[in-house]
C-alpha distance (Angstrom), angle and dihedral (degrees) to the residues before:
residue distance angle dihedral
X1 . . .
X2 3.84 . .
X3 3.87 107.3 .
X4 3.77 114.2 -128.1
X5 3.80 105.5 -103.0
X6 3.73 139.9 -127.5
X7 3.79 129.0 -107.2
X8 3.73 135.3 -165.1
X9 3.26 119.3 -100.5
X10 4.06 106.1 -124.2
X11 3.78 133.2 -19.7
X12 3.91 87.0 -92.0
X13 3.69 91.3 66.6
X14 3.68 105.1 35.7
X15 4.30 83.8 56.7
X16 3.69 98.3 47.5
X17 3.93 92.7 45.8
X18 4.54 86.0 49.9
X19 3.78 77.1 49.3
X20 3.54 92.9 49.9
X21 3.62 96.0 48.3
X22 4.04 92.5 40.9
X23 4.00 90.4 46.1
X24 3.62 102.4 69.7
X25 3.79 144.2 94.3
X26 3.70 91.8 -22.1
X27 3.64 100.2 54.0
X28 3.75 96.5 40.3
X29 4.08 109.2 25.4
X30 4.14 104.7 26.9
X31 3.43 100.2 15.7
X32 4.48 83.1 72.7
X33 3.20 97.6 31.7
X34 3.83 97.7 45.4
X35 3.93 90.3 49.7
X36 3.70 93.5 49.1
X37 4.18 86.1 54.6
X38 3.67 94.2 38.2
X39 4.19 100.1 52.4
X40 4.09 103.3 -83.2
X41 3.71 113.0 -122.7
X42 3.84 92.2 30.5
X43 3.71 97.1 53.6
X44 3.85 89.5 42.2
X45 4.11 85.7 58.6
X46 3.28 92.7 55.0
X47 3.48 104.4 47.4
X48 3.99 86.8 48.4
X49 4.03 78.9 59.6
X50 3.63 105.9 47.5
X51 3.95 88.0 42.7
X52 3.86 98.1 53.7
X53 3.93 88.6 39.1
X54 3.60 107.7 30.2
X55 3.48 112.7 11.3
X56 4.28 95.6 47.3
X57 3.79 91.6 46.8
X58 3.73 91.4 49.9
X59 3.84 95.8 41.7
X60 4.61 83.2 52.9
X61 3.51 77.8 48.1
X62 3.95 99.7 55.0
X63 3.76 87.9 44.0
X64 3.35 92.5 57.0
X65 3.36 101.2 53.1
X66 3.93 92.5 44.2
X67 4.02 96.2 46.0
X68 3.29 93.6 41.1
X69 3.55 99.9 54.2
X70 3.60 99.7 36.8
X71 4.10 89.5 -138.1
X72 3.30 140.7 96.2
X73 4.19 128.7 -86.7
X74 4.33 94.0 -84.8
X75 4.11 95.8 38.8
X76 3.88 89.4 39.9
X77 3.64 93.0 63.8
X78 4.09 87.6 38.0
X79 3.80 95.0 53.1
X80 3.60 92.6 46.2
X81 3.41 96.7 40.3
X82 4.23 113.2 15.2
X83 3.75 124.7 -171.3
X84 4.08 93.6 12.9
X85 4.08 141.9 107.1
X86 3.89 87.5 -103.9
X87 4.04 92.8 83.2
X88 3.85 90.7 67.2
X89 3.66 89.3 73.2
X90 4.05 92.6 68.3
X91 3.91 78.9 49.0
X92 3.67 98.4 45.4
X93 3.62 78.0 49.3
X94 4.16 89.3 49.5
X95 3.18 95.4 49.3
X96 3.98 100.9 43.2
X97 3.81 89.5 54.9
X98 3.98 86.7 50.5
X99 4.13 87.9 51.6
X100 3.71 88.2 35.6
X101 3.98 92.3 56.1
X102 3.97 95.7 45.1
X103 3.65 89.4 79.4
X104 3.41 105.4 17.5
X105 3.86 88.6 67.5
X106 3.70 81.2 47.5
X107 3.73 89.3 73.5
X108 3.56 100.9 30.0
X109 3.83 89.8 64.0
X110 4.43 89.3 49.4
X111 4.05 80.3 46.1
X112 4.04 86.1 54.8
X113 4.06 89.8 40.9
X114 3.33 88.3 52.3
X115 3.70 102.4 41.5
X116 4.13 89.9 55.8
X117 3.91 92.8 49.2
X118 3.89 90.0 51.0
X119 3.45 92.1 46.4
X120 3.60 93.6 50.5
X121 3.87 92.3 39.5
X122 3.87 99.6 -108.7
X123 3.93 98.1 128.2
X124 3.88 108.0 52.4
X125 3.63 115.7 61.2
X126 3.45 142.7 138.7
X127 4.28 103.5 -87.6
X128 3.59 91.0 13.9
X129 3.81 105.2 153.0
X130 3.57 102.3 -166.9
X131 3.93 106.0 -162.1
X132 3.44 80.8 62.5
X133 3.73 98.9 49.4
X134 3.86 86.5 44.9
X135 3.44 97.8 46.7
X136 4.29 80.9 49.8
X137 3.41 91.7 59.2
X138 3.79 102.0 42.0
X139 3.83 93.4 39.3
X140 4.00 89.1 48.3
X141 3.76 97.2 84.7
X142 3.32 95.5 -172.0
X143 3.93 88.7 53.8
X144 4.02 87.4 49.4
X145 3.69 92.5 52.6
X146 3.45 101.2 46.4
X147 3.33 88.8 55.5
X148 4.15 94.4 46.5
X149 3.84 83.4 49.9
X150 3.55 96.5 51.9
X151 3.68 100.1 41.4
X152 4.42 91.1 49.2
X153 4.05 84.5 46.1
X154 4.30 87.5 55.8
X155 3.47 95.7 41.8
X156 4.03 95.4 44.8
X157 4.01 90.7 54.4
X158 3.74 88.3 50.1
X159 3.88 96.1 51.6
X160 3.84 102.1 40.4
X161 4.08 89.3 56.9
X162 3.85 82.2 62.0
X163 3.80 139.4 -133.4
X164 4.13 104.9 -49.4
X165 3.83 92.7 40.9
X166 3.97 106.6 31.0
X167 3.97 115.1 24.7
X168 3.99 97.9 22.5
X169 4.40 92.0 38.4
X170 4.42 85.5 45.7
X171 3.94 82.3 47.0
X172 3.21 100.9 52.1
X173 3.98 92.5 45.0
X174 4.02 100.8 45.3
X175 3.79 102.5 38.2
X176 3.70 102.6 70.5
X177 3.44 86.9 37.6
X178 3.90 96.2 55.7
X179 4.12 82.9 39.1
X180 4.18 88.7 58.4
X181 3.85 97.3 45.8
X182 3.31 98.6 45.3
X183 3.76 90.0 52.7
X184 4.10 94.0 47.0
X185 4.16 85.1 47.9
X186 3.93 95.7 50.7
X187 3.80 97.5 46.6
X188 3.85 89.8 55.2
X189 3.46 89.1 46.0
X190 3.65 93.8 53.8
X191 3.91 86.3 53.1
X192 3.50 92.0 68.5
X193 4.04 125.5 123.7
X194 4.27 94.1 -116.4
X195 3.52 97.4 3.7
X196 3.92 89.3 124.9
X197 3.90 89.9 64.2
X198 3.86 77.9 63.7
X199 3.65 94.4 45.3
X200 3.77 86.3 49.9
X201 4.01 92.1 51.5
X202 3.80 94.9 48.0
X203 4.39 90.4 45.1
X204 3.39 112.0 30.0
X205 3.49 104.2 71.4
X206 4.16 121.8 -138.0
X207 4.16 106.2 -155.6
X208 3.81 92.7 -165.9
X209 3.59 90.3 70.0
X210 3.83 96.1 53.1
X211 3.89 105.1 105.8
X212 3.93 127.6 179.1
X213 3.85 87.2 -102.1
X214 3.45 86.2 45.6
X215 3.98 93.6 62.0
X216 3.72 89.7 38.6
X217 3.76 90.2 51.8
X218 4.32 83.5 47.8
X219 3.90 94.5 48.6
X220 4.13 87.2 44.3
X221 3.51 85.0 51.3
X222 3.53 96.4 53.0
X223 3.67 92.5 59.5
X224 3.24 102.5 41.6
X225 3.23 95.3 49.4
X226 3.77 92.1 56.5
X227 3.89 92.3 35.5
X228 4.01 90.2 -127.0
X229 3.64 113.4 147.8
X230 3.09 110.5 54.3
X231 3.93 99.0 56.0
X232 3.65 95.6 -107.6
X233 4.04 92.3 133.2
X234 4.13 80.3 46.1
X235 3.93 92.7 65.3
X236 4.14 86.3 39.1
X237 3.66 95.8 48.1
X238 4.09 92.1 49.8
X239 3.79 83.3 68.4
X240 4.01 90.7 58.9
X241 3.37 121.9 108.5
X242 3.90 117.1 -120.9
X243 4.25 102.5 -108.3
X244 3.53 95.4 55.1
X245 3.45 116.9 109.5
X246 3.68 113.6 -118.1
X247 3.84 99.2 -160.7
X248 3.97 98.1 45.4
X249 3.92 88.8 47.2
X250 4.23 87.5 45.1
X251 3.75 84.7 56.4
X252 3.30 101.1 49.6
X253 3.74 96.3 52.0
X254 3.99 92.2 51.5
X255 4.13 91.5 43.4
X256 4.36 84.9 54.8
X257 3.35 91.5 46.8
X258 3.52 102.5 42.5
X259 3.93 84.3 42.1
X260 4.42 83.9 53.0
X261 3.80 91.4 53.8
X262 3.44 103.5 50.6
X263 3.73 85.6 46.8
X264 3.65 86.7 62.5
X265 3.62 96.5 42.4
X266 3.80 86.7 59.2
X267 4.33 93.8 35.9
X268 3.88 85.5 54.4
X269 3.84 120.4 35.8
X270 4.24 101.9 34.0
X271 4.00 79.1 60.9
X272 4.02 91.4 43.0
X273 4.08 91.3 46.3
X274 3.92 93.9 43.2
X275 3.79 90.6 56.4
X276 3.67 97.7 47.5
X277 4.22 86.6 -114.5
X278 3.78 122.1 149.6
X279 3.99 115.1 -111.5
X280 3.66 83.0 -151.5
X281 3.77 103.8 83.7
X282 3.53 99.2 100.2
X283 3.66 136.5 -152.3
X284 3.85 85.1 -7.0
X285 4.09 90.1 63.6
X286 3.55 98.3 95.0
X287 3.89 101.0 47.8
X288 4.00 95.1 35.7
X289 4.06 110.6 19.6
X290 4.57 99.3 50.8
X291 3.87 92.4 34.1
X292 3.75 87.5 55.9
X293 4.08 86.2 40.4
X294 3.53 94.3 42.3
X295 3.95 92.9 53.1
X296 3.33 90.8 67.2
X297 3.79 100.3 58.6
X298 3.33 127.1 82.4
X299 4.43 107.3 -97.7
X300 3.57 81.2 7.3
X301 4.13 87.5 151.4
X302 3.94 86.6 58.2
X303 3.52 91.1 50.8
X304 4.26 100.0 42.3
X305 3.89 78.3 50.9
X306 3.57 93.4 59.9
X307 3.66 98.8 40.1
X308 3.95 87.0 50.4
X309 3.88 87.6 50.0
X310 3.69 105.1 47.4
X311 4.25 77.5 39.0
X312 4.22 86.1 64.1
X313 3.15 92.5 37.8
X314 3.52 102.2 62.2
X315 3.97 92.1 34.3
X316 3.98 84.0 57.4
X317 3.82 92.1 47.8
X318 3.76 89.6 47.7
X319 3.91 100.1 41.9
X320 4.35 86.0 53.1
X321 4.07 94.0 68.9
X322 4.49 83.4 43.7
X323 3.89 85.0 60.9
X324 3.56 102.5 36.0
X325 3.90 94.9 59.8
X326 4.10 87.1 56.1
X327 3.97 93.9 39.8
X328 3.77 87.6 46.3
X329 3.98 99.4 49.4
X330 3.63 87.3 52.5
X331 4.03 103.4 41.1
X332 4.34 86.0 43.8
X333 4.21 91.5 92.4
X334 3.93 94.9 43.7
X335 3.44 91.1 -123.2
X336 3.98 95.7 115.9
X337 3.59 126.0 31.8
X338 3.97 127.7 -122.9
X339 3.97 93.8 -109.7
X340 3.50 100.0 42.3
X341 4.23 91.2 47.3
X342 3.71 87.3 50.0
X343 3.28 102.0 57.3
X344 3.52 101.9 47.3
X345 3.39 96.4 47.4
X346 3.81 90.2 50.1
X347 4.25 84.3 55.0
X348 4.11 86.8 44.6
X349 3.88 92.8 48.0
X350 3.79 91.0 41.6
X351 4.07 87.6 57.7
X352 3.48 98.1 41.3
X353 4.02 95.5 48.3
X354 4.09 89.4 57.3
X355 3.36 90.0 89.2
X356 4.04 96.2 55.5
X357 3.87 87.8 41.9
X358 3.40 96.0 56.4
X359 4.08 95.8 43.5
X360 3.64 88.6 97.1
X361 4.01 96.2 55.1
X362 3.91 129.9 6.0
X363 3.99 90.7 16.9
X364 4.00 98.3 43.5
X365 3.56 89.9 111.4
X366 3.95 98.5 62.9
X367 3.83 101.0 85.6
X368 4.14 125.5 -175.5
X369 3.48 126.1 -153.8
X370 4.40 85.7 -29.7
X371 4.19 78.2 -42.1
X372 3.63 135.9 129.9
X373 3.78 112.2 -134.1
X374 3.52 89.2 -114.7
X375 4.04 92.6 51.6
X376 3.79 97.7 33.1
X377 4.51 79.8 59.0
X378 3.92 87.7 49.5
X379 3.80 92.9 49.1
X380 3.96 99.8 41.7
X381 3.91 85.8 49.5
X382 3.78 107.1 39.3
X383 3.73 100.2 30.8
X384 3.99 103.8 38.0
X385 3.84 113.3 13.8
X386 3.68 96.6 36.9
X387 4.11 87.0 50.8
X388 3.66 87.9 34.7
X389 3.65 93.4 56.9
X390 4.19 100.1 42.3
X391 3.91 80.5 49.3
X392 3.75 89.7 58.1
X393 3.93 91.2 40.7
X394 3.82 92.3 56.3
X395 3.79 94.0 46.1
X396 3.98 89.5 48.6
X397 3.55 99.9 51.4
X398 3.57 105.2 44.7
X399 4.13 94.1 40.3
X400 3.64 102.3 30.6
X401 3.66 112.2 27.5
X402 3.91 113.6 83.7
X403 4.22 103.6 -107.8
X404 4.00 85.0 -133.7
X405 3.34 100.3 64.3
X406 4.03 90.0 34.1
X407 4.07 87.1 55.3
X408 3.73 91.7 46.6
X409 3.75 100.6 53.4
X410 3.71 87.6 34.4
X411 4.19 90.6 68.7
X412 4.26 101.1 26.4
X413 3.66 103.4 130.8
X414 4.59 94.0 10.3
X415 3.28 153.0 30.4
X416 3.99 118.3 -57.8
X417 4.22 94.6 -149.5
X418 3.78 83.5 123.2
X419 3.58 107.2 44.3
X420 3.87 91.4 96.8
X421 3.45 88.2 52.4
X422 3.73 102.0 49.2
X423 4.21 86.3 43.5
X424 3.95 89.1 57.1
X425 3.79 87.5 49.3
X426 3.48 95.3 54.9
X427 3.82 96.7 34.5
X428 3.93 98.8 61.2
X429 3.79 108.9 -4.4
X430 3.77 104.4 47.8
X431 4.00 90.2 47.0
X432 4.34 91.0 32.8
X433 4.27 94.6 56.8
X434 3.80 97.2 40.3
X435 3.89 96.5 50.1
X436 3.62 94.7 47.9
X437 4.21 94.5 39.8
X438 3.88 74.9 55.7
X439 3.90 99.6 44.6
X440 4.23 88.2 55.0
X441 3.15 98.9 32.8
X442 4.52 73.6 61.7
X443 3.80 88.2 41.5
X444 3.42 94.6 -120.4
X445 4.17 92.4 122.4
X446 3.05 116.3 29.7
C-alpha cells in the first residue's frame, strides 16, 4: 500500500530547500575552480547563458513533471507513461544521484576534516605548506574515510526523519547561515590591495580561452549546479502543493543560485589575484590556494573557518535532494519505510564510495581514460549522464507528455504569456546546444 506522502510546508520552504539542493558543490567548489581552468569571465558568461536558457527551462520542466504527477522521479515517468522505455529516465536519474554521491560524499567528509581542524586552529600556521597538508589528509585513508563515514551517518539521520522535519527543518537552519558568511567573506575579499585584477579575471570575459571542453564543462555546470537531470527537482516538486506557481518558484531558485556563484567567484579569485596565486590549481583550490591566502590576513583562521562552514553547509544542503531521489524511489510502494531505506543506503553508498576515497592514496595507481577513479566518477556523472539525462527530459516532455496537462501546470498560480516561449526553448534549443556541445566536445565539428 502506497504510504500517504509528505508536503512542504509553504512556497517559502519548498524554494529555499530547491536552493539548497541547487547551491552546493557546484556553485561553491567547481563552479571556482572550473572557471579559473576554463578562462574566468568567459566561462562565467556562458554559464549565465546556459542557466537562464537551458538550465531554467529544464528546471520548469522537472517541476512539471514532479507536481504534476504527484510522484516521485521513477513513478512520474511510469504514471505518465506506464509499460514504456520513458521510466528509465527517473532511473537514469536514480542511479546518477547514486554515482553522483560516491564521490561527492568523498569531499564532503575532507570539507568536515577540514572544517574541525580550522575550527580548532590546526590548518593555519606559520610554515604550513598546504599541498602537503592536503595531500596528508587525502592520502591518509583512514582520515578520508572517517570523514566519508561521518558525513553518510549526518546525512542518513537527516533523511530518514523525512521531508517536514529533516530536509525542510536543515533548510531552513543552514541557508541563511551560508547566505550571511558568504556575504561577511566577499566584502573582505573585495578589500583586498589587487583584488580587482581578480574581479577583472572572474568578469571580464577572454573568448580565446573558450574551448569545446570548456563549453561542455559550462553546460555541465549549468546542470549541476541546478541539480536538473537527473529528476531530483521531480521528487522535490511532488511534495508541492497545487497553487504554487511553478515558474515564479523556478526563477527564484536559478536567481539564488546564480546570485551564490558569483558570490564565490568574487569570495575566491580577488583573494587568489591579491596574493599573486594561480586560479589554475584545480579541484585542489579550495583546500590548498585560500588557506594559503587566508594565512596571510589578519584573523585569517576565523575567516577559513567560515568559508569551510558555509562550504559544508551548502554541500549538506545539496547532498539531501541526492538521497532523497534514492530513499524516495524505494519508500514510493510502501513496502519499505523511510528509516530503514536510509540507512541502508547510507551503509551501501558508504561501500561503494571507498573506491573514490581512496583514489588519492592506496588506489592512485588505477587510472581511467588518463583519470583518477575519483575524477573519471566526476566526469562520467557531470559531463555525460547529467547532459544525457536533461537531453532525455527535453525530448520527453515536449513529445510524450500530453500539451494539456503541460499548459495547465505551466500557468497554476500566473500568467502563461511565456509558455510558448519556454516550449520553443525546450523543443529545439535545449536538445540543439547539448548535442552539438557533445558532438565537439567528440571532435566531430569543430
Amino acid at each position: 500500500m502506497e504510504q500517504k506522502r509528505e508536503q512542504w510546508t509553504s512556497k517559502f520552504t519548498f524554494i529555499l530547500a530547491s536552493a539548497g539542493a541547487a547551491i552546493g558543490l557546484g556553485a561553491i567548489w567547481k563552479f571556482p575552480y572550473v572557471a579559473g581552468m576554463s578562462g574566468g569571465g568567459a566561462f562565467f558568461l556562458f554559464f549565465v547563458i546556459f542557466t537562464l536558457l537551458i538550465g531554467l527551462p529544464m528546471l520548469i520542466t522537472e517541476y512539471i513533471i514532479g507536481r504534476g504527477t504527484g510522484k516521485e522521479a521513477v513513478s512520474a515517468y511510469k504514471k505518465i507513461a506506464p509499460n514504456s522505455f520513458w521510466i528509465w529516465i527517473g532511473r537514469l536519474g536514480v542511479l546518477g544521484c547514486f554515482l553522483l554521491l560516491t564521490f561527492y560524499s568523498v569531499v564532503g567528509g575532507w570539507v568536515l576534516i577540514y572544517s574541525a581542524m580550522s575550527v580548532t586552529g590546526n590548518i593555519i600556521s606559520s610554515g604550513t605548506d598546504y599541498g602537503a597538508l592536503f595531500g596528508q589528509v587525502t592520502g591518509d585513508a583512514s582520515i578520508t574515510l572517517l570523514g566519508l563515514a561521518i558525513f553518510t551517518i549526518l546525512n542518513v539521520i537527516v533523511i530518514a526523519l523525512g521531508v517536514k522535519n529533516g530536509i525542510e527543518r536543515a533548510n531552513k537552519f543552514m541557508m541563511p547561515l551560508l547566505f550571511i558568511f558568504f556575504i561577511i567573506l566577499v566584502a573582505r575579499a573585495l578589500t583586498l590591495d589587487g583584488a580587482m585584477e581578480g574581479v577583472a579575471f572572474f568578469l571580464k570575459p577572454d573568448f580565446s580561452s573558450i574551448t569545446g571542453e570548456s563549453l561542455l564543462y559550462a553546460l555541465g555546470q549549468s546542470f549541476f549546479s541546478l541539480a536538473v537531470g537527473f529528476s531530483c527537482m521531480v521528487t522535490y516538486s511532488s511534495y508541492l502543493e497545487k497553487d504554487i506557481n511553478l515558474t515564479s518558484s523556478a526563477g527564484a531558485v536559478v536567481s539564488m543560485n546564480l546570485f551564490v556563484s558569483l558570490l564565490a567567484g568574487l569570495a575566491v579569485f580577488p583573494v587568489v589575484f591579491a596574493f599573486g596565486l594561480e586560479p589554475t590549481e584545480g579541484p585542489p583550490l579550495l583546500f590548498i590556494v585560500l588557506p594559503e591566502a587566508f594565512a596571510q590576513l589578519p584573523f585569517g583562521s576565523m575567516f577559513l573557518a567560515a568559508f569551510l562552514l558555509l562550504f559544508l553547509f551548502a554541500i549538506f544542503t545539496s547532498s539531501f535532494s541526492l538521497y532523497e531521489i534514492i530513499v524516495a524511489a524505494f519508500t514510493a510502494s510502501g513496502r519499505y519505510s523511510r528509516k530503514a531505506v536510509s540507512w541502508v543506503l547510507g551503509l551501501i553508498l558508504f561501500i561503494v564510495a571507498i573506491p573514490a576515497a581512496l583514489s588519492s592514496s592506496s588506489l592512485e595507481h588505477i587510472i581511467i581514460f588518463d583519470k583518477s577513479i575519483f575524477d573519471a566518477t566526476d566526469y562520467l556523472v557531470s559531463n555525460i549522464m547529467l547532459p544525457l539525462g536533461s537531453l532525455l527530459i527535453a525530448i520527453f516532455i515536449i513529445h510524450k507528455v500530453d500539451k494539456t496537462f503541460v499548459r495547465g501546470e505551466y500557468a497554476i498560480g500566473g500568467n502563461a504569456n511565456l509558455y510558448a516561449v519556454w516550449r520553443m526553448l525546450m523543443t529545439w534549443f535545449v536538445p540543439a546546444i547539448i548535442v552539438l556541445v557533445f558532438l565537439n566536445t567528440l571532435g566531430i565539428i569543430g
